[in-house]
N, CA and C atoms of all chains as a GROMACS GRO file, in nm:
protein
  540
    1UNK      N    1 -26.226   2.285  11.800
    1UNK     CA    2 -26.220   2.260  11.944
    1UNK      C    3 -26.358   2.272  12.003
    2UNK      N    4 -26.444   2.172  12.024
    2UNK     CA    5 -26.536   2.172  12.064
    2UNK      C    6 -26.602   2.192  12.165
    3UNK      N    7 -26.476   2.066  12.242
    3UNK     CA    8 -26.525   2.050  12.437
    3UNK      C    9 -26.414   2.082  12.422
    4UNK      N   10 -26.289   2.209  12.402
    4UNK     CA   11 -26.202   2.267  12.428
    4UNK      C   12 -26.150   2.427  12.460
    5UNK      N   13 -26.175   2.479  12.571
    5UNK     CA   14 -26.199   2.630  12.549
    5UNK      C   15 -26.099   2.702  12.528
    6UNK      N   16 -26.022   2.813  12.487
    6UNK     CA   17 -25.922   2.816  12.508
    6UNK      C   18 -25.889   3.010  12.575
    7UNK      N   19 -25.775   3.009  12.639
    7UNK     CA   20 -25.806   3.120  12.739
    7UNK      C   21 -25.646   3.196  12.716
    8UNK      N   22 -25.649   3.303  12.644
    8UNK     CA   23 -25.560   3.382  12.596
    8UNK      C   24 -25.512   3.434  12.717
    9UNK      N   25 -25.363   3.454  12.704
    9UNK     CA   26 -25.288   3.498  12.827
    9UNK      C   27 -25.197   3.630  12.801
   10UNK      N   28 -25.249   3.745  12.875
   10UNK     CA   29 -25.181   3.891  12.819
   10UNK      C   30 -25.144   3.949  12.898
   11UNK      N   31 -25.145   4.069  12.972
   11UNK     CA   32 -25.110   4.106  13.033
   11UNK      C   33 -25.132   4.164  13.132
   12UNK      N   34 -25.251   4.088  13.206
   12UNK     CA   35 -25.327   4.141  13.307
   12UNK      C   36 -25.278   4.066  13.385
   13UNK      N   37 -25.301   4.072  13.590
   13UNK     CA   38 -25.264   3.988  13.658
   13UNK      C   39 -25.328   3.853  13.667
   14UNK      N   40 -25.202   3.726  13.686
   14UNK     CA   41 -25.216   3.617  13.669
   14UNK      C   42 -25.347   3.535  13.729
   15UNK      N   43 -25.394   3.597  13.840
   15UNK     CA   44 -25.493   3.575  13.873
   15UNK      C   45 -25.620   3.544  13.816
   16UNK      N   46 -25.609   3.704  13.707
   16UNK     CA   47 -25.711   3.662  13.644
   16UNK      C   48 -25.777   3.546  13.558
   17UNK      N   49 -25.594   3.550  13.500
   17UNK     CA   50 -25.660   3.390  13.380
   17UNK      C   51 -25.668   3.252  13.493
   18UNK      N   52 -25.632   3.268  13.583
   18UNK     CA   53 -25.651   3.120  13.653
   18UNK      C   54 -25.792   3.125  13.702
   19UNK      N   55 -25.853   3.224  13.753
   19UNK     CA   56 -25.981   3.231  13.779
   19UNK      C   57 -26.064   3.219  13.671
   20UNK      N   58 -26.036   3.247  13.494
   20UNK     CA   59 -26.110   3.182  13.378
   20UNK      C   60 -26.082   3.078  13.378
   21UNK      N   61 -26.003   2.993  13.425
   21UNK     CA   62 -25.923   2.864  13.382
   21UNK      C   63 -25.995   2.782  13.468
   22UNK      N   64 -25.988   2.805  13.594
   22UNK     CA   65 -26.085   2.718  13.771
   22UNK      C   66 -26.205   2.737  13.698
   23UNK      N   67 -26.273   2.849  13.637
   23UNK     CA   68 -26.426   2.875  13.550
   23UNK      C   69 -26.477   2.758  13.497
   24UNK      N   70 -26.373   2.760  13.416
   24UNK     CA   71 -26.428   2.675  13.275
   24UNK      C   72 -26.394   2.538  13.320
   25UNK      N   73 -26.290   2.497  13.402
   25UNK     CA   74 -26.315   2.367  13.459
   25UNK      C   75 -26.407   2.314  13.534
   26UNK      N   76 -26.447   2.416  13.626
   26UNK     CA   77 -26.547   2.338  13.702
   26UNK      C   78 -26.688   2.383  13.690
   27UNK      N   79 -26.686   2.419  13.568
   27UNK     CA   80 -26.810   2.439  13.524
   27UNK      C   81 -26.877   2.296  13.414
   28UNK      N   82 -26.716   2.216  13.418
   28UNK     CA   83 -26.777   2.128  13.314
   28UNK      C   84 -26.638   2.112  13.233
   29UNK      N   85 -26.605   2.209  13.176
   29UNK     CA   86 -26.476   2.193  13.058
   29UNK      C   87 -26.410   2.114  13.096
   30UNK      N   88 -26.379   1.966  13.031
   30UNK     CA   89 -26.303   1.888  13.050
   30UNK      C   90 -26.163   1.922  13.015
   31UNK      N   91 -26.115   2.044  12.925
   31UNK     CA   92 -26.001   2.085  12.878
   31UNK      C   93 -25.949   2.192  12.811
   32UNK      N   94 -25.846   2.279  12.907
   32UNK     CA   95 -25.849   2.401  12.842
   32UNK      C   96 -25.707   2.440  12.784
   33UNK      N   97 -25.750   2.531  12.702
   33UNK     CA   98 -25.594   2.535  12.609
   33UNK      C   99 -25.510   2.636  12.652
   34UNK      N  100 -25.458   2.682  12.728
   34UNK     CA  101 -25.380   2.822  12.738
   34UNK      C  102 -25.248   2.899  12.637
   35UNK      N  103 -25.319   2.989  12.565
   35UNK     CA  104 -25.210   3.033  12.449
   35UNK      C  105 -25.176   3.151  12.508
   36UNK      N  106 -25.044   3.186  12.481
   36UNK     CA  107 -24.971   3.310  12.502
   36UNK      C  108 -24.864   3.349  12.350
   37UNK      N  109 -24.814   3.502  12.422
   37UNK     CA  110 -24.676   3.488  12.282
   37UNK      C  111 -24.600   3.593  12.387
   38UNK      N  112 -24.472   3.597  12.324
   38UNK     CA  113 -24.407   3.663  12.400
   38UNK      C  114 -24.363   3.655  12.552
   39UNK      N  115 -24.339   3.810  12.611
   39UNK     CA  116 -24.330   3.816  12.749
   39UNK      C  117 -24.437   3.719  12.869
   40UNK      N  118 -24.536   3.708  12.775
   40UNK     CA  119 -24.661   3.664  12.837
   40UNK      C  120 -24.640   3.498  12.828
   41UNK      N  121 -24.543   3.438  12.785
   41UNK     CA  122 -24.500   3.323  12.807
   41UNK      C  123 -24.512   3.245  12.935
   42UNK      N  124 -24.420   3.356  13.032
   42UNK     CA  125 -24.412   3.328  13.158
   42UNK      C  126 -24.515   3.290  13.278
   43UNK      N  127 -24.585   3.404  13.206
   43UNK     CA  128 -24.748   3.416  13.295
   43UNK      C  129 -24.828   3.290  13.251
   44UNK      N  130 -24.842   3.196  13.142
   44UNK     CA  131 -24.907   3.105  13.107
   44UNK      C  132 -24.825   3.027  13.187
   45UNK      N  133 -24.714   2.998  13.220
   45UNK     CA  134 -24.719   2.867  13.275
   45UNK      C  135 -24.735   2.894  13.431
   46UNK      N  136 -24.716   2.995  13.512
   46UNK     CA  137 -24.768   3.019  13.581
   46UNK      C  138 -24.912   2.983  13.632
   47UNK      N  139 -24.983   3.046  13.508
   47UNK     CA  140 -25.161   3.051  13.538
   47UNK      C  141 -25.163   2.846  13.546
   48UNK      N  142 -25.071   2.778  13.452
   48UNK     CA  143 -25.085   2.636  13.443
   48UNK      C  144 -25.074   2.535  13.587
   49UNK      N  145 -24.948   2.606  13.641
   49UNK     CA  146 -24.869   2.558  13.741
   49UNK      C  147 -24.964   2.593  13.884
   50UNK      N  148 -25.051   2.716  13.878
   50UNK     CA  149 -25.124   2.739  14.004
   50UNK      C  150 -25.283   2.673  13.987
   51UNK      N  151 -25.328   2.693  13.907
   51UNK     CA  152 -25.410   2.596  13.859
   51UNK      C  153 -25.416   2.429  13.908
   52UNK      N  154 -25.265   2.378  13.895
   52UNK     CA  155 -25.307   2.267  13.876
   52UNK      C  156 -25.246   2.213  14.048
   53UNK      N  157 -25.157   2.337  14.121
   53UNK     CA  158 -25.116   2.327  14.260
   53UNK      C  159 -25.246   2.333  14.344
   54UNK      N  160 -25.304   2.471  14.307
   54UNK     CA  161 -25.353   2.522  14.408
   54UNK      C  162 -25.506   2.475  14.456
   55UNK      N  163 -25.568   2.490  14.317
   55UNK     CA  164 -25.679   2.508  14.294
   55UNK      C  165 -25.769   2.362  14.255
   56UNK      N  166 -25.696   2.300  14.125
   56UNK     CA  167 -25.772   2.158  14.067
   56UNK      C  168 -25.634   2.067  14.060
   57UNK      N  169 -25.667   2.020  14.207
   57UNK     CA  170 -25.535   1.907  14.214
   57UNK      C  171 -25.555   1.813  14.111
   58UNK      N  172 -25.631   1.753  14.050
   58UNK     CA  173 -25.660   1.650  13.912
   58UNK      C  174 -25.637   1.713  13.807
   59UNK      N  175 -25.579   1.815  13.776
   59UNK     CA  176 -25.586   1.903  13.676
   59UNK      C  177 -25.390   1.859  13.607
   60UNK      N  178 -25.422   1.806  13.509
   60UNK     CA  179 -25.293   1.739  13.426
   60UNK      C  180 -25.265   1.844  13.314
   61UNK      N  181 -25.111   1.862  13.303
   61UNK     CA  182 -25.057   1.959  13.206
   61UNK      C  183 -25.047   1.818  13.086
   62UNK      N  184 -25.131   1.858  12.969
   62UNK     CA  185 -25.101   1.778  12.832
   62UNK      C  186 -24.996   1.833  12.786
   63UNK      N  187 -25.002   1.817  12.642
   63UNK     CA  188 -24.931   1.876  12.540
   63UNK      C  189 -24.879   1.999  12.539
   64UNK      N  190 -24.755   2.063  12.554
   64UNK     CA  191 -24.690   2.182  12.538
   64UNK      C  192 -24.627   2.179  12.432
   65UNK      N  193 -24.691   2.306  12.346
   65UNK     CA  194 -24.588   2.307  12.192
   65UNK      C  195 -24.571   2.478  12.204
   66UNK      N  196 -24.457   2.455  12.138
   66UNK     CA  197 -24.431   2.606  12.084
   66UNK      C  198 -24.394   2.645  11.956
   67UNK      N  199 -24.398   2.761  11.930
   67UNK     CA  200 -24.382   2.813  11.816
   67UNK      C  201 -24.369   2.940  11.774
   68UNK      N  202 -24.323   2.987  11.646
   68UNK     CA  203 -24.301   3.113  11.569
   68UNK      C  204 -24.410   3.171  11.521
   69UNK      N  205 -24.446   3.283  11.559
   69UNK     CA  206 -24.584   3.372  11.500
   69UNK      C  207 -24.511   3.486  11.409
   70UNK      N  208 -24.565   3.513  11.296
   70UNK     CA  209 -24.526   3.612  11.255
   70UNK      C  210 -24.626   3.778  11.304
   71UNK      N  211 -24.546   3.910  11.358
   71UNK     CA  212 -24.685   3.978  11.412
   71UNK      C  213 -24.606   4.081  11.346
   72UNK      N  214 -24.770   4.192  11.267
   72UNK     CA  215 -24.682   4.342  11.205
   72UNK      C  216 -24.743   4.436  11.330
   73UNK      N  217 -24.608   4.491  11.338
   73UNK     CA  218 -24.626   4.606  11.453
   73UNK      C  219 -24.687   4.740  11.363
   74UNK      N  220 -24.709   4.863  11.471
   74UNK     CA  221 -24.779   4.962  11.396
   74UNK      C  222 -24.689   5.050  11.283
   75UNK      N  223 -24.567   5.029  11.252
   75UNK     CA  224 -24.486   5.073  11.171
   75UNK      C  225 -24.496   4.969  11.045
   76UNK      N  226 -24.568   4.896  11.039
   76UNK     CA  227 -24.613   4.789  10.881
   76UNK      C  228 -24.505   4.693  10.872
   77UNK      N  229 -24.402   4.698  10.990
   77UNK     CA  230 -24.290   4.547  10.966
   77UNK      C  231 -24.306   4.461  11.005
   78UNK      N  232 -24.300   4.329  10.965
   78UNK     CA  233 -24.335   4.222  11.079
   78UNK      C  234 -24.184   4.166  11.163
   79UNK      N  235 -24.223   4.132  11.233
   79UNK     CA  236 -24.145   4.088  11.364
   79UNK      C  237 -24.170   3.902  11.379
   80UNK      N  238 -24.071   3.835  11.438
   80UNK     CA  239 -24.131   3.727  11.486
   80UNK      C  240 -24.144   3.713  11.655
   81UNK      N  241 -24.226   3.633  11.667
   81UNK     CA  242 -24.278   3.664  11.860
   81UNK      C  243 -24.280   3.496  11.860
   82UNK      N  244 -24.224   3.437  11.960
   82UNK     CA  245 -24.232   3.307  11.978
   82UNK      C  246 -24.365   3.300  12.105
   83UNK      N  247 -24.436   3.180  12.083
   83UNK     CA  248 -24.595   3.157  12.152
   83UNK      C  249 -24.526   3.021  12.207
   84UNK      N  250 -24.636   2.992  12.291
   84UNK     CA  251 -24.683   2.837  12.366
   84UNK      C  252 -24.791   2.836  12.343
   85UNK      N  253 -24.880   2.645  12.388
   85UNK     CA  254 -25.002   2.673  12.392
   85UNK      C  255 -24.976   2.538  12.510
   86UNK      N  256 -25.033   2.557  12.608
   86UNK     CA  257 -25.054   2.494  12.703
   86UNK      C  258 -25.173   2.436  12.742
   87UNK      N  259 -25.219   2.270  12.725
   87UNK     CA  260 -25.330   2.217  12.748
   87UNK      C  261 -25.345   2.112  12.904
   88UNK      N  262 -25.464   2.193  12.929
   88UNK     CA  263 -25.472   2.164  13.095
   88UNK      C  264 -25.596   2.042  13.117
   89UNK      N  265 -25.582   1.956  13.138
   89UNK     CA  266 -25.700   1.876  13.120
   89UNK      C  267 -25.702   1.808  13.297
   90UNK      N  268 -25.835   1.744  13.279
   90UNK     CA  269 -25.900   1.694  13.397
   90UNK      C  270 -26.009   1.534  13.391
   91UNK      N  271 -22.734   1.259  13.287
   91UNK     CA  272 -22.712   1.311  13.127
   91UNK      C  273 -22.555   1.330  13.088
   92UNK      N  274 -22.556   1.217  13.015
   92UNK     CA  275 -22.419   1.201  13.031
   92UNK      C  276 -22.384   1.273  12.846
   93UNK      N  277 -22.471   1.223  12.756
   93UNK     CA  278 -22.485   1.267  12.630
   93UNK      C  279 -22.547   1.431  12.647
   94UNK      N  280 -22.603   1.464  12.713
   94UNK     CA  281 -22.713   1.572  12.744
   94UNK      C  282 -22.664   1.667  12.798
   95UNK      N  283 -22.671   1.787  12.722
   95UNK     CA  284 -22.594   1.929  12.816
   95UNK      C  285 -22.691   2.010  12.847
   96UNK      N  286 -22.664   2.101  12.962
   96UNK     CA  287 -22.811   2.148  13.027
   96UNK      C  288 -22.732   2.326  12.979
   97UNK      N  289 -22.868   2.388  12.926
   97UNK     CA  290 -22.799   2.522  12.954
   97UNK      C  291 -22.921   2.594  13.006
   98UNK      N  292 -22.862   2.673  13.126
   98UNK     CA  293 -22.981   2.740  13.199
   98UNK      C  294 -22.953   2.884  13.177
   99UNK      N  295 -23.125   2.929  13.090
   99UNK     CA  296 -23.107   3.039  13.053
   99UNK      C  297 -23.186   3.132  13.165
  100UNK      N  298 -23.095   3.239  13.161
  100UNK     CA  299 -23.095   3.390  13.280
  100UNK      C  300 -23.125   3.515  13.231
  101UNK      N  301 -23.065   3.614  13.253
  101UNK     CA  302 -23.141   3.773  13.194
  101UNK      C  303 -23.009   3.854  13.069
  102UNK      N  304 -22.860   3.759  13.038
  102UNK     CA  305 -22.829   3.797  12.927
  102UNK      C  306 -22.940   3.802  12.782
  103UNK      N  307 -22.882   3.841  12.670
  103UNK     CA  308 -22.919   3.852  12.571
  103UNK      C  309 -22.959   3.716  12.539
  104UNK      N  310 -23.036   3.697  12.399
  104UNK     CA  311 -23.126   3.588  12.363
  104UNK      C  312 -23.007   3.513  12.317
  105UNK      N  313 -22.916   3.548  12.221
  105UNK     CA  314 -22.822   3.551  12.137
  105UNK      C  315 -22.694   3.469  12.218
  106UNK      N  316 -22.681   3.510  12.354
  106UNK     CA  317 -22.588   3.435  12.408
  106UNK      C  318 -22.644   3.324  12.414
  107UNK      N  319 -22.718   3.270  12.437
  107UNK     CA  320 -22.776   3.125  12.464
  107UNK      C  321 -22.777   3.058  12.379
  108UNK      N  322 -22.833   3.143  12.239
  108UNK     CA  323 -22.804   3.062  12.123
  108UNK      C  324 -22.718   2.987  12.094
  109UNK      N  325 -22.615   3.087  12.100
  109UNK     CA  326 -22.454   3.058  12.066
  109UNK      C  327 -22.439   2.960  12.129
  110UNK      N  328 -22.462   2.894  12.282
  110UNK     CA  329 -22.399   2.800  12.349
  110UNK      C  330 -22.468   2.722  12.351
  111UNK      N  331 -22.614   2.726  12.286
  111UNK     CA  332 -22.626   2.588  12.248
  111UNK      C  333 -22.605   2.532  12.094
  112UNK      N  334 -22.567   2.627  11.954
  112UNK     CA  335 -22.535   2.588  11.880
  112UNK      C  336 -22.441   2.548  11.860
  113UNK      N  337 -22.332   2.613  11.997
  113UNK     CA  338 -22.200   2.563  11.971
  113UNK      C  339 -22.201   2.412  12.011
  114UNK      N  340 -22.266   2.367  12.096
  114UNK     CA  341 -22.262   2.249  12.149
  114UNK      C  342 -22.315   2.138  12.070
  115UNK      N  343 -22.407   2.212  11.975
  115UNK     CA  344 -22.463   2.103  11.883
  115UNK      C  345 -22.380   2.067  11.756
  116UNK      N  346 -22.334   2.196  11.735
  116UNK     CA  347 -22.222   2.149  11.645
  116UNK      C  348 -22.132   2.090  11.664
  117UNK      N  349 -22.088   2.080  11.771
  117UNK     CA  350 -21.990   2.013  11.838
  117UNK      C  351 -22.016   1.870  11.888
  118UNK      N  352 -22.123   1.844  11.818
  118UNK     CA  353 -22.130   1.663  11.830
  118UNK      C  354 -22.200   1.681  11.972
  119UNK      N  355 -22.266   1.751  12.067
  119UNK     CA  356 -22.395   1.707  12.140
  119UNK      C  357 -22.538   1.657  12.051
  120UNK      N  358 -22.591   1.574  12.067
  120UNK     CA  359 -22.699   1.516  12.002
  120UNK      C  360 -22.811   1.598  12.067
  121UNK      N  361 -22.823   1.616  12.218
  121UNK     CA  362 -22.899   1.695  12.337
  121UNK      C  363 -22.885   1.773  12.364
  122UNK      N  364 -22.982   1.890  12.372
  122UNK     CA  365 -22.921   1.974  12.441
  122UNK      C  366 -23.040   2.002  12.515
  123UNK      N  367 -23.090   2.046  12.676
  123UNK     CA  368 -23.185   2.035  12.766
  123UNK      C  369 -23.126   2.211  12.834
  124UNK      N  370 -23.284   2.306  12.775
  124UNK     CA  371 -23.259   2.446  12.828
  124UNK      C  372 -23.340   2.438  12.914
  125UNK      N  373 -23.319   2.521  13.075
  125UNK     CA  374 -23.370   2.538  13.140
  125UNK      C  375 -23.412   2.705  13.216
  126UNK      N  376 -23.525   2.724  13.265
  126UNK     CA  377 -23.528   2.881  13.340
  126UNK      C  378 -23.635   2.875  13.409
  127UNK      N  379 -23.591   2.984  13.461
  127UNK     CA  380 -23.713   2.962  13.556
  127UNK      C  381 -23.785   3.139  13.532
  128UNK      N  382 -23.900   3.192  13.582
  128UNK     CA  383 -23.984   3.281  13.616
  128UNK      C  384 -23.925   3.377  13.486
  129UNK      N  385 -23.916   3.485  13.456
  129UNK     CA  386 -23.930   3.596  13.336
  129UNK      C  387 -23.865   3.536  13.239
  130UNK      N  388 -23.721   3.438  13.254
  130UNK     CA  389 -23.652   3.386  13.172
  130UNK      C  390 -23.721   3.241  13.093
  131UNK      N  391 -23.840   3.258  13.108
  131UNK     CA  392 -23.905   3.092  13.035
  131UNK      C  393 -23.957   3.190  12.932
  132UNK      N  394 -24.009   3.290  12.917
  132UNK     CA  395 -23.965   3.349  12.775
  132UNK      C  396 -23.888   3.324  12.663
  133UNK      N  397 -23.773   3.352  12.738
  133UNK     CA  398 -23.619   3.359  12.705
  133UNK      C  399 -23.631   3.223  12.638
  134UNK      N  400 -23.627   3.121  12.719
  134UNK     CA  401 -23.602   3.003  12.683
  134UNK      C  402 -23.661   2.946  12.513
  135UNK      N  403 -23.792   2.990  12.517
  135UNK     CA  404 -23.904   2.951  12.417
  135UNK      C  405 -23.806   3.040  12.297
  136UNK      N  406 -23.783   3.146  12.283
  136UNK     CA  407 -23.712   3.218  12.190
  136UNK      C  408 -23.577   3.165  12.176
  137UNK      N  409 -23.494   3.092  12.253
  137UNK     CA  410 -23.373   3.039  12.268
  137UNK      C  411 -23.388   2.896  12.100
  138UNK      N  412 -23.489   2.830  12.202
  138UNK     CA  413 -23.524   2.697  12.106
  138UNK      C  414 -23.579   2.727  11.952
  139UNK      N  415 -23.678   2.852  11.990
  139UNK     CA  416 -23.747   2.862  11.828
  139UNK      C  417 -23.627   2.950  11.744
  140UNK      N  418 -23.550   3.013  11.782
  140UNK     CA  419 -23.436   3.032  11.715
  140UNK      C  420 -23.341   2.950  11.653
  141UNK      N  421 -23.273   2.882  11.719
  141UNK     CA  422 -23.209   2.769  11.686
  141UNK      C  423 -23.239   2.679  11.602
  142UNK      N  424 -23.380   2.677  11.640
  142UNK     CA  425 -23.441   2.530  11.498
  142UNK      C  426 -23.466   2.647  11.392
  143UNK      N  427 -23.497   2.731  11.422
  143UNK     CA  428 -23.575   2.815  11.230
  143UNK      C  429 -23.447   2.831  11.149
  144UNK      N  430 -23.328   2.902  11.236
  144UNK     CA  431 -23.215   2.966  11.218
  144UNK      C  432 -23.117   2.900  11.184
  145UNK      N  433 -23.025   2.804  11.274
  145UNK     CA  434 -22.931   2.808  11.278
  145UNK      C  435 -22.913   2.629  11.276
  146UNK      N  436 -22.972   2.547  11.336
  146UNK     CA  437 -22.986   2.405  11.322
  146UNK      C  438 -23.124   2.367  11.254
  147UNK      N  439 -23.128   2.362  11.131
  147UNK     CA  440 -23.310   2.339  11.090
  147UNK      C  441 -23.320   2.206  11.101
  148UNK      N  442 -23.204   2.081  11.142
  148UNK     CA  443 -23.271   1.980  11.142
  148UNK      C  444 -23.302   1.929  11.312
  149UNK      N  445 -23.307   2.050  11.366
  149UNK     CA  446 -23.327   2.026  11.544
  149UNK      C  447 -23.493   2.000  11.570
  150UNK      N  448 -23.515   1.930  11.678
  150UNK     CA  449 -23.631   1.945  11.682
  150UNK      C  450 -23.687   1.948  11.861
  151UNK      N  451 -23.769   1.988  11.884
  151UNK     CA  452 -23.791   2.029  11.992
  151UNK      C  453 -23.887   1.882  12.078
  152UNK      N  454 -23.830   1.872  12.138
  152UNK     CA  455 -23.870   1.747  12.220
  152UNK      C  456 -23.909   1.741  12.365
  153UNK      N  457 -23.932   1.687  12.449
  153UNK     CA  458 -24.028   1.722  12.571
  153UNK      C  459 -23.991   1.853  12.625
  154UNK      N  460 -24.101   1.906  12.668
  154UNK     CA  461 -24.128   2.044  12.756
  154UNK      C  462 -24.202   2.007  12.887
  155UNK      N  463 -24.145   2.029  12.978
  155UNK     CA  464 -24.180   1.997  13.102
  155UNK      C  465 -24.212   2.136  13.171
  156UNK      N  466 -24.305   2.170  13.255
  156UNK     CA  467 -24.319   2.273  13.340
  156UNK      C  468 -24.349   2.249  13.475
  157UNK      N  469 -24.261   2.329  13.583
  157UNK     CA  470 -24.315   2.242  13.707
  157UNK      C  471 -24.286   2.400  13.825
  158UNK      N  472 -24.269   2.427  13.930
  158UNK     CA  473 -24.288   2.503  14.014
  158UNK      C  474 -24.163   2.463  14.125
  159UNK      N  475 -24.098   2.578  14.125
  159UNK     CA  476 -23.965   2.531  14.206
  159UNK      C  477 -23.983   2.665  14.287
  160UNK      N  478 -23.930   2.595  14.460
  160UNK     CA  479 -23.976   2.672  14.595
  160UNK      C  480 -23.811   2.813  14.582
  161UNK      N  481 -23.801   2.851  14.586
  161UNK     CA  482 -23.672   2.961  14.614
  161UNK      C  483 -23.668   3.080  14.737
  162UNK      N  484 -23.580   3.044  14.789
  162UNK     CA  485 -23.567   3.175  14.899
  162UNK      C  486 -23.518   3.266  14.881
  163UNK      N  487 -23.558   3.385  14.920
  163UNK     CA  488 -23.503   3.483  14.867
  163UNK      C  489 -23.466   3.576  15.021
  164UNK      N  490 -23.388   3.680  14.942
  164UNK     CA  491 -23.242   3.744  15.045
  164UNK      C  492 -23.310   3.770  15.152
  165UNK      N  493 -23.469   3.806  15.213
  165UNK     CA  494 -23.514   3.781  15.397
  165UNK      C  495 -23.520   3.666  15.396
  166UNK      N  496 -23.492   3.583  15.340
  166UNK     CA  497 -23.534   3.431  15.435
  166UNK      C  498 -23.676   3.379  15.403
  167UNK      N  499 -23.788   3.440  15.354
  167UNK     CA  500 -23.884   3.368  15.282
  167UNK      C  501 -23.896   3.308  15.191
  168UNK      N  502 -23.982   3.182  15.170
  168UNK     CA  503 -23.937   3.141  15.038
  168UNK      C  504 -24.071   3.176  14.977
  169UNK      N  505 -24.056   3.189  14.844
  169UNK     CA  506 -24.140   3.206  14.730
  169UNK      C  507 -24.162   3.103  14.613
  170UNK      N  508 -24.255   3.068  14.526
  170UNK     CA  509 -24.294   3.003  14.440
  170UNK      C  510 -24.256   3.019  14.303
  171UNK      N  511 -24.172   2.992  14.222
  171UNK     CA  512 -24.134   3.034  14.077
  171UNK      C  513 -24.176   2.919  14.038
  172UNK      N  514 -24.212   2.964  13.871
  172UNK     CA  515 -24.274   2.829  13.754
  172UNK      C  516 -24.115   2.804  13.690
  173UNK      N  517 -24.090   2.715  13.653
  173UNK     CA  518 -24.006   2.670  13.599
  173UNK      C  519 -24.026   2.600  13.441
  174UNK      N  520 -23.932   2.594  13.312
  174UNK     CA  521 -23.938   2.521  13.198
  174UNK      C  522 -23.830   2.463  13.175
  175UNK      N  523 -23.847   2.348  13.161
  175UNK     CA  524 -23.720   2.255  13.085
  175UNK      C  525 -23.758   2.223  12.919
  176UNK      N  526 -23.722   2.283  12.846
  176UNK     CA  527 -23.731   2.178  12.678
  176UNK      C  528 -23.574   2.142  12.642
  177UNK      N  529 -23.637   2.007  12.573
  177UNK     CA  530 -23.524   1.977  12.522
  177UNK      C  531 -23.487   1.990  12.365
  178UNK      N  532 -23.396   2.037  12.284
  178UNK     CA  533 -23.337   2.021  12.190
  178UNK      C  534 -23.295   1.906  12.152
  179UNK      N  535 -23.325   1.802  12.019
  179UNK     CA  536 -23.241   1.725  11.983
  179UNK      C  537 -23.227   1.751  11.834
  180UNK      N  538 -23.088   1.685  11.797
  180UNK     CA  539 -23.128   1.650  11.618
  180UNK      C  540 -23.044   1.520  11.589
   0.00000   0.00000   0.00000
């Protein structure tokens, strides 16, 4: 991913990643990837949806895929956590 | 959607949703179109990646739409929720 940045979504307020997201767009980034897993699902499409309301009206939701991550918690079992990756382009 | 059954997932278990959309697929729906809105688009993403790993492996996950739906809530203001639609087919 070259001219593609991509901006992890966790669990801080939503604000924040849209303010990396408005960053990297109008700094130039023609396209950014937003990945999450889990609970933090929600908050990515959020950060997508205000982004592209509020802030960079030209700002087009691409490709949405999802998927199965395998993650080992601190007890050595793994778990599965379902992700998105949300691509925001301009 | 006359072929197409919508199931809108809420704050039950993951497991109920499953069920009603595997039941439906087994049951000769070709479509099945989940929908939620705000904490439950989680839900949803775990609904679908279940179903295809699990229980229908020849399902496949087909458009994902995300969009922002206005809701009022019990004073009379309205507020902004993100919304997800994916669809299930096999």
């Amino acid at each position: 991913m070259s001219e593609e940045n991509i901006v992890y979504i966790g669990n801080k307020p939503v604000m924040n990643y849209v303010l990396a997201v408005v960053t990297q767009m109008n700094g130039g980034v023609p396209s950014v990837m937003l990945k999450a897993r889990g609970r933090a699902i929600s908050r990515a499409v959020d950060v997508a949806e205000i982004v592209r309301n509020r802030f960079i009206t030209d700002a087009e939701v691409g490709a949405i895929d999802i998927s199965t991550e395998e993650v080992s918690n601190m007890e050595g079992s793994n778990s599965n956590v379902s992700a998105i990756e949300i691509q925001l382009s301009k």
